[in-house]
C-alpha positions in Angstrom: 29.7 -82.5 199.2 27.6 -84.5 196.7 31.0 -85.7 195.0 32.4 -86.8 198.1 29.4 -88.6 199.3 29.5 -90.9 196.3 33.2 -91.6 196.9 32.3 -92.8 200.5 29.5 -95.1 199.3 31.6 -96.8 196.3 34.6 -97.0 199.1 31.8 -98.3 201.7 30.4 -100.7 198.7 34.0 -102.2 198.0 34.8 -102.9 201.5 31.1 -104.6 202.1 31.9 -106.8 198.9 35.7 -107.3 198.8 34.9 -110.6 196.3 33.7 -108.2 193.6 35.9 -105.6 194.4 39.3 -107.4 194.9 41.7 -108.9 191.8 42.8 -112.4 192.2 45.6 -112.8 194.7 47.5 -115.2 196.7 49.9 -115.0 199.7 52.6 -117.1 198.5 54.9 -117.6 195.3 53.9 -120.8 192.7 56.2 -123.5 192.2 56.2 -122.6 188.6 57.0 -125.9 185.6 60.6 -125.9 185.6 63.7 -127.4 187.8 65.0 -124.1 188.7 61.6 -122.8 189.3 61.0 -125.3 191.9 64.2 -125.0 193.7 63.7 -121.2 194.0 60.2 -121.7 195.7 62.0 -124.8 197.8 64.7 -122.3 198.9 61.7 -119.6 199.0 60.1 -121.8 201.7 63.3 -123.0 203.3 64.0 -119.2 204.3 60.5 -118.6 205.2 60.4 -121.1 207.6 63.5 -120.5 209.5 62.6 -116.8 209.4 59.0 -117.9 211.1 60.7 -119.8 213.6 63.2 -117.2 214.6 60.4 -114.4 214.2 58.6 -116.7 217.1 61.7 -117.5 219.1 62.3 -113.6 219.4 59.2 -112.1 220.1 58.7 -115.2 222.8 61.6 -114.3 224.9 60.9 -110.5 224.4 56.9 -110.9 225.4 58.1 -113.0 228.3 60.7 -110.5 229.4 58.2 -107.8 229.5 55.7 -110.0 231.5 58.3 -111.8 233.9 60.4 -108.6 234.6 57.9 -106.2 234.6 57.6 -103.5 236.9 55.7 -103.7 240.2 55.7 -102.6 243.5 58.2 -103.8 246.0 60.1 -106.0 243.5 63.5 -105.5 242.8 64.7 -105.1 239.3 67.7 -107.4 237.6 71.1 -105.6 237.3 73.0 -106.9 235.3 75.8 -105.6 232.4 78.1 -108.3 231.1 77.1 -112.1 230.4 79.7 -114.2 228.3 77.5 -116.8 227.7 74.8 -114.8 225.9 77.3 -112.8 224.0 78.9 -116.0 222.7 75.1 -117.4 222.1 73.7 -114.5 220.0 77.3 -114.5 218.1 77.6 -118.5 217.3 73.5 -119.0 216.4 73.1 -116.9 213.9 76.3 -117.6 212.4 75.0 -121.0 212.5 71.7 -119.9 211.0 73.2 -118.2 208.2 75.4 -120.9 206.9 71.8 -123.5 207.2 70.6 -120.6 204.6 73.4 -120.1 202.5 74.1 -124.2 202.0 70.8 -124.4 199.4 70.9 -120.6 198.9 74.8 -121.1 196.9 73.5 -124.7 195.1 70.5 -123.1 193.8 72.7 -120.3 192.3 74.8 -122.3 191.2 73.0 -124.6 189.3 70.7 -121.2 187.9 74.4 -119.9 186.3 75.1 -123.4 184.7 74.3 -122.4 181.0 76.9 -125.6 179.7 75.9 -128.2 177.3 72.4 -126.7 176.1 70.2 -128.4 173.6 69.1 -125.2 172.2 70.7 -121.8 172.1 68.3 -118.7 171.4 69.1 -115.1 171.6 66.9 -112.7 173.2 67.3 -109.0 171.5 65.3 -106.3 173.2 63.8 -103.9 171.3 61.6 -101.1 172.2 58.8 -102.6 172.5 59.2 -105.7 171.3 61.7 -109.1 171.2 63.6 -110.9 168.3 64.4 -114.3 169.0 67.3 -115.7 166.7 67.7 -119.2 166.8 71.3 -119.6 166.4 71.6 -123.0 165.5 69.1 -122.8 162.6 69.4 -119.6 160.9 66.5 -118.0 161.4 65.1 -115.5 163.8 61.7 -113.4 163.7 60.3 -110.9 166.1 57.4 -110.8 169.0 54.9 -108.0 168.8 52.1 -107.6 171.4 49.4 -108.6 169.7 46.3 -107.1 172.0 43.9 -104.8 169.5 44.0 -101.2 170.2 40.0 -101.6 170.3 41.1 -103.3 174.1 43.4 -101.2 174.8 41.3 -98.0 173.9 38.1 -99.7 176.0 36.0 -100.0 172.6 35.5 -103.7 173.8 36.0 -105.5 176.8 39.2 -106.8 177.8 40.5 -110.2 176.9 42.1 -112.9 179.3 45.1 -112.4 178.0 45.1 -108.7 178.0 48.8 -106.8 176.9 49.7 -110.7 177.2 49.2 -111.6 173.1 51.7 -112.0 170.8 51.8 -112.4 167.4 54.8 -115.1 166.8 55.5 -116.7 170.5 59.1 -118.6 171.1 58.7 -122.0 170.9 61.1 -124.2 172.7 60.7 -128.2 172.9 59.6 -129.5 176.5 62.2 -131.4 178.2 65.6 -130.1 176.3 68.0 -127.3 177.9 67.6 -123.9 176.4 70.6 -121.7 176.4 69.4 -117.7 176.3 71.7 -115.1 175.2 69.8 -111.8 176.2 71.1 -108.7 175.1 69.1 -105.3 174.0 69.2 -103.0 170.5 68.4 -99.9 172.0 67.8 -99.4 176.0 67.9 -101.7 178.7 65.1 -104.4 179.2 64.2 -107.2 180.8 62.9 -110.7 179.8 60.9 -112.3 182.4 58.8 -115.4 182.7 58.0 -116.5 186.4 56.5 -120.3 185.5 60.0 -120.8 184.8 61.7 -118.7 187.2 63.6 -116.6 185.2 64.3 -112.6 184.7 67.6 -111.1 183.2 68.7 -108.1 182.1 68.7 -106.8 178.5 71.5 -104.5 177.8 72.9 -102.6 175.1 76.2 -104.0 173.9 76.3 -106.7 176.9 74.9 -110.4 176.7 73.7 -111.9 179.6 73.2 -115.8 179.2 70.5 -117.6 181.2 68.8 -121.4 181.0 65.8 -122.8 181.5 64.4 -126.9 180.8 60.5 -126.6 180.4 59.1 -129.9 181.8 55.6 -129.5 180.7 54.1 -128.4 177.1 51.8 -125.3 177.0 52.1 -121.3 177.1 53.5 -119.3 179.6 54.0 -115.6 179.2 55.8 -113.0 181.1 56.5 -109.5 180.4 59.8 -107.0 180.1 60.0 -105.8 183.9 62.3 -102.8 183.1 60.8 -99.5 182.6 62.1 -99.0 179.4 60.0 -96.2 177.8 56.5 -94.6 176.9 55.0 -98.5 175.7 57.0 -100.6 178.4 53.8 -102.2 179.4 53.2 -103.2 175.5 56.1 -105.2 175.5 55.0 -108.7 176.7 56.9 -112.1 176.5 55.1 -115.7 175.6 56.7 -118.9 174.9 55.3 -121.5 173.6 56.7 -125.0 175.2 55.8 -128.2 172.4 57.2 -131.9 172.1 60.0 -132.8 170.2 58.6 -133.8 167.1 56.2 -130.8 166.7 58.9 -128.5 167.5 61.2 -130.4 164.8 58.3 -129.5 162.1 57.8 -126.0 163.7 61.7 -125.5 162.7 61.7 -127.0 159.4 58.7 -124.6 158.4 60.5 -121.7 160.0 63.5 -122.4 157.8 61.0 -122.6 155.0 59.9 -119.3 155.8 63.1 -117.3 156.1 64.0 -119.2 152.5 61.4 -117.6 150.8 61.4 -114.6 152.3 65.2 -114.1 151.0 64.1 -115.2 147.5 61.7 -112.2 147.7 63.8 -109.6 147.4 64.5 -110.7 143.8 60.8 -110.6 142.7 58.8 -107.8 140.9 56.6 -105.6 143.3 53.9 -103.7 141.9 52.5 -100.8 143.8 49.4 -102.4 145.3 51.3 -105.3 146.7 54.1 -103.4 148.2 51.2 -101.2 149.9 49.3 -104.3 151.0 52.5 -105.7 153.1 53.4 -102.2 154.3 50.1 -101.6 155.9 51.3 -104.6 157.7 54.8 -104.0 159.0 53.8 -100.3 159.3 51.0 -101.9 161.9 53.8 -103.8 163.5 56.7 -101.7 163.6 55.9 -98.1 163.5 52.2 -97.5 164.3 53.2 -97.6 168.3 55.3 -94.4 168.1 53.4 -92.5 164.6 50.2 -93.7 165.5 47.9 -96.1 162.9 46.7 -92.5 161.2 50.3 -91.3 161.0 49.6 -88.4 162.9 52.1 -89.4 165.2 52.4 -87.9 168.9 54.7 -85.0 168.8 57.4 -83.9 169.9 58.8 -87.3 170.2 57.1 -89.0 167.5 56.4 -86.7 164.5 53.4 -86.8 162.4 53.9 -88.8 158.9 50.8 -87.9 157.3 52.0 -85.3 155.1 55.1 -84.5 156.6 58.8 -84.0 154.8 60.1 -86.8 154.8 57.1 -88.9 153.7 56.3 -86.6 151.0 59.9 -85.4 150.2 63.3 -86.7 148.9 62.7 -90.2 148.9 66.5 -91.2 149.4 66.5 -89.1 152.6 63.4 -91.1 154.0 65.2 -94.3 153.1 67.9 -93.1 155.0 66.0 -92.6 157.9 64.1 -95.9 157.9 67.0 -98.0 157.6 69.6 -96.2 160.0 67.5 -94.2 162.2 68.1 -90.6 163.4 71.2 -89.7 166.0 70.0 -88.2 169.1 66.0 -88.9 168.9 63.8 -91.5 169.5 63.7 -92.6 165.8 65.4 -96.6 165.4 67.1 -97.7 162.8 65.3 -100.4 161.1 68.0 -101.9 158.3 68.4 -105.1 160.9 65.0 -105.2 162.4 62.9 -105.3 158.8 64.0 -107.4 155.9 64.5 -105.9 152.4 61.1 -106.3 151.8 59.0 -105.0 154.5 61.5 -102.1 154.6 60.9 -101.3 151.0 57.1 -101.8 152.0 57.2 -99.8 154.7 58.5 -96.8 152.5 56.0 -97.3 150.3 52.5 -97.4 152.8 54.2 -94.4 154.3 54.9 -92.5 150.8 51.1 -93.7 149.7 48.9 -93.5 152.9 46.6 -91.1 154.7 46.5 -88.9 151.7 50.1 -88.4 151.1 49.7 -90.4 147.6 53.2 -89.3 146.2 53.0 -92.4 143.8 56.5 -93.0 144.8 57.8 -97.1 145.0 60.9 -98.1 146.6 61.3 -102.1 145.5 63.3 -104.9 147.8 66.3 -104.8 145.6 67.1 -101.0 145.9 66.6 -101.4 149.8 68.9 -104.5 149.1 71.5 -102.0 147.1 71.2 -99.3 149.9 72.1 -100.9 152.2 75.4 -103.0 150.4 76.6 -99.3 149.5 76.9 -98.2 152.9 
């Protein structure tokens, strides 16, 4: 009884202060900051209204019925089966109606499927749980990892604006030019979603779905994958990162930059402290989600690689599974989604950490050589 009486006086406190108790909400959708955007919430309201209007039209002449031909004593009901006028009415009006609806309703989607003569073509690989954005044009890509602390996501401290909303390398398109979007998936299907710009496709396995948007104003807007596609599908957010021209001309050049050096690493000379260093990283990144940050992993689906097998055993075998995954579980393969490098890394932190301390180093160029053999 005690138990329940608290229940009634939180319930009784929340309905007596709904400002406090109550998220931020509104009743409507938001233009959102791009063409299409707009003419979806211009068609939204478009619809709305005529729906108000017949909504008032109906219920009019059915209130009116019940009031005018209601029963009472001494009055004679109507009697009446077959009028040829109404039957032609309530066939030609909403005919009528629903070719008012479908006029904006077909220009709209047409103009949403319109993916020709694009500035900028990206493509959108869905991972789980996280995106790669290649940049075709350029010849580079990277990938998009939630970046929210496990401290927020564990309540140690309090909870960001931008909570599950943080990543660590956001697209970045430039603001006015027309961005081509080839979305496709790795693994199951997703879904990339942004709803300033007013668009949500599907992400699926061996298919690829093209989409457009034309940012009009600089600044971030953020989304999320809206497919439940596994255990951390609401770890899996989207941000993109709108910028002028010229900044997003410089942004390119340094990403080039990036991807240059990053190929010329493979050829350098690792020791074991450095290779550790950047594994901690990418194992942060790419694996802790599934084998937990202490490798103890969350079995059955994700095993434990603090002193297990394969981080302790043949090494070639744990290569193997790294780089091509294992048939029939939830293990990836990870050859295309890590370079040489972090692979090799990766290896390493896991061969090296939580007390496994094999001494064991696999380097960038024998990932490099694994990989060319297959």
């Amino acid at each position: 009884m005690r138990v329940h009486a608290k229940r009634a006086g939180v319930l009784l406190g929340g309905l007596m202060t709904p400002a406090l108790s109550m998220a931020d909400w509104t009743l409507n959708m938001s233009p959102g900051v791009t063409g299409t955007s707009n003419e979806i919430f211009s068609l939204h309201m478009t619809i709305l209204w005529i729906c108000v209007v017949i909504g008032i039209v109906v219920f009019g002449v059915m209130f009116w019925s019940i009031f005018a031909h209601r029963k009472s004593p001494g009055r004679k009901p109507a009697n009446f089966h077959e009028n040829t006028l109404v039957e032609i009415l309530w066939t030609i009006i909403p005919l009528v109606i629903l070719v008012v609806m479908a006029i904006p309703a077909t220009a709209t989607l047409v103009d949403m499927y319109d993916t020709s003569e694009a500035d900028v073509d990206i493509k959108v690989t869905g991972y789980q749980w996280r995106w790669k954005y290649d940049y075709i044009e350029h010849d580079f890509g990277y990938f998009s990892n939630i970046a929210t602390s496990d401290d927020e996501i564990y309540n140690r401290t309090d909870k960001s604006e931008n909570y599950l909303l943080e990543v660590d390398k956001p697209m970045v398109v430039p603001v006015g030019a027309k961005i081509r979007l080839l979305v496709t998936a790795n693994d199951v299907i997703h879904s990339w979603w942004v709803p300033a710009f007013g668009v949500k496709k599907d992400a699926i396995p061996g298919f690829v779905n093209e989409t457009w948007t034309r940012v009009d104003e600089p600044g971030i807007y953020r989304g999320q994958c809206t497919e439940l596609c596994g255990v951390k599908h609401g770890f899996m957010p989207v941000v993109v990162k709108a910028v002028p021209q010229d900044e997003y001309d410089a942004w390119v050049a340094e990403q080039k930059e990036a991807a240059q050096r990053e190929r010329e690493l493979t050829e350098k000379d690792w020791t074991l402290e450095e290779l550790m260093a950047r594994g901690e990283k990418a194992y942060a990144s790419a694996c802790a989600a599934c084998h937990q940050a202490d490798g103890s992993g969350a079995p059955p689906a994700f095993p434990a690689l603090k002193g297990s097998a394969i981080a302790t055993g043949d090494m070639q075998a744990h290569l193997d599974t790294v780089v091509n995954g294992v048939s029939g579980t939830a293990m990836q393969a990870f050859g295309e989604q890590l370079s040489e490098v972090d692979l090799a890394a990766v290896i390493t932190y896991e061969r090296n950490a939580w007390g496994n301390d094999t001494g064991d180093m696999v380097t960038p160029k024998e990932v490099f050589e694994y990989k060319n053999q297959e």
